[in-house]
C-alpha positions as CSV (number, residue, x, y, z in Angstrom):
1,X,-5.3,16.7,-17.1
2,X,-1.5,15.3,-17.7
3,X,-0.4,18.5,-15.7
4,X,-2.3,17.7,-12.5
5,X,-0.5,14.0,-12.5
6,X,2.3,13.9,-10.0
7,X,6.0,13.5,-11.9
8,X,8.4,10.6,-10.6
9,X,10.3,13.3,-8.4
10,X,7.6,14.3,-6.3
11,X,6.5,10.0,-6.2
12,X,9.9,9.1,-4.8
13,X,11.0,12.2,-2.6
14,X,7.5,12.3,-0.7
15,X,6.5,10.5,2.6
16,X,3.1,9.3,0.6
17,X,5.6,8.5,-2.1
18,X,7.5,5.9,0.2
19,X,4.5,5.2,2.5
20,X,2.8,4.0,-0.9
21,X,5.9,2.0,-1.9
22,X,6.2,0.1,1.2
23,X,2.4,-0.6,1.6
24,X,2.9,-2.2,-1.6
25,X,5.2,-4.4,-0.7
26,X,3.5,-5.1,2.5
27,X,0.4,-6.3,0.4
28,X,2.2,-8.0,-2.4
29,X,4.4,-10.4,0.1
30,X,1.4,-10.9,2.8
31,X,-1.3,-11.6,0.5
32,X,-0.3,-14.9,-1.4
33,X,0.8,-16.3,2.3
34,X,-2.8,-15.4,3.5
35,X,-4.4,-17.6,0.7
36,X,-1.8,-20.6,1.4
37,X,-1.9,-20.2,5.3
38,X,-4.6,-22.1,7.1
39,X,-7.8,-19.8,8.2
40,X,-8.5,-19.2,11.9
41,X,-5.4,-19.3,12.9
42,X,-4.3,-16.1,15.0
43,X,-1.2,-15.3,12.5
44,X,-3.3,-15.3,9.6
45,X,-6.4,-13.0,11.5
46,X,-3.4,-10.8,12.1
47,X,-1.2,-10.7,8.6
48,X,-5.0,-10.4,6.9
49,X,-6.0,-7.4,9.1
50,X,-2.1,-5.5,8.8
51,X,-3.1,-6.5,5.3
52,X,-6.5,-4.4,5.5
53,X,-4.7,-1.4,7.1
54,X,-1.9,-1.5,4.3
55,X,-4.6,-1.6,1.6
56,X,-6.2,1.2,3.1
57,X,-3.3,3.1,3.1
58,X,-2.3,3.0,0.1
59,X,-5.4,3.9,-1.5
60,X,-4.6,7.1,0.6
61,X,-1.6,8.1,-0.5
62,X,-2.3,7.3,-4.0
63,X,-4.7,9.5,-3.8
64,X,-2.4,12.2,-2.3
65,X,0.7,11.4,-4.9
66,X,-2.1,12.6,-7.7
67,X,-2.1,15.5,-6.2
68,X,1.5,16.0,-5.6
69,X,2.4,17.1,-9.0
């Protein structure tokens, strides 16, 4: 099983590697502002759905850095 995980080389040289990283940070930034902004206002429909999308993607490439390595 510890084979199949994906080492830290494959993590940082990959584009899911740095698409994962970046979606990250996307999400960790944008979501506390989402919680503290007011709701129905146009910025936050638009940070919470470019939040969505970045969630979604990086459930997607974690799933393809497991299979990196």
């Amino acid at each position: 099983m510890w084979e199949e995980m994906a080492t830290l080389e494959a993590w940082v040289d990959s584009a899911a590697g740095m698409m994962h990283f970046f979606c990250a940070l996307y999400a960790l930034v944008s979501g506390p502002f989402l919680f503290a902004w007011r709701k129905r206002g146009a910025l936050h429909r638009l940070v919470g759905f470019t939040f969505i999308l970045a969630m979604l993607a990086l459930n997607v490439s974690a799933l393809t850095i497991y299979y990196l390595g």
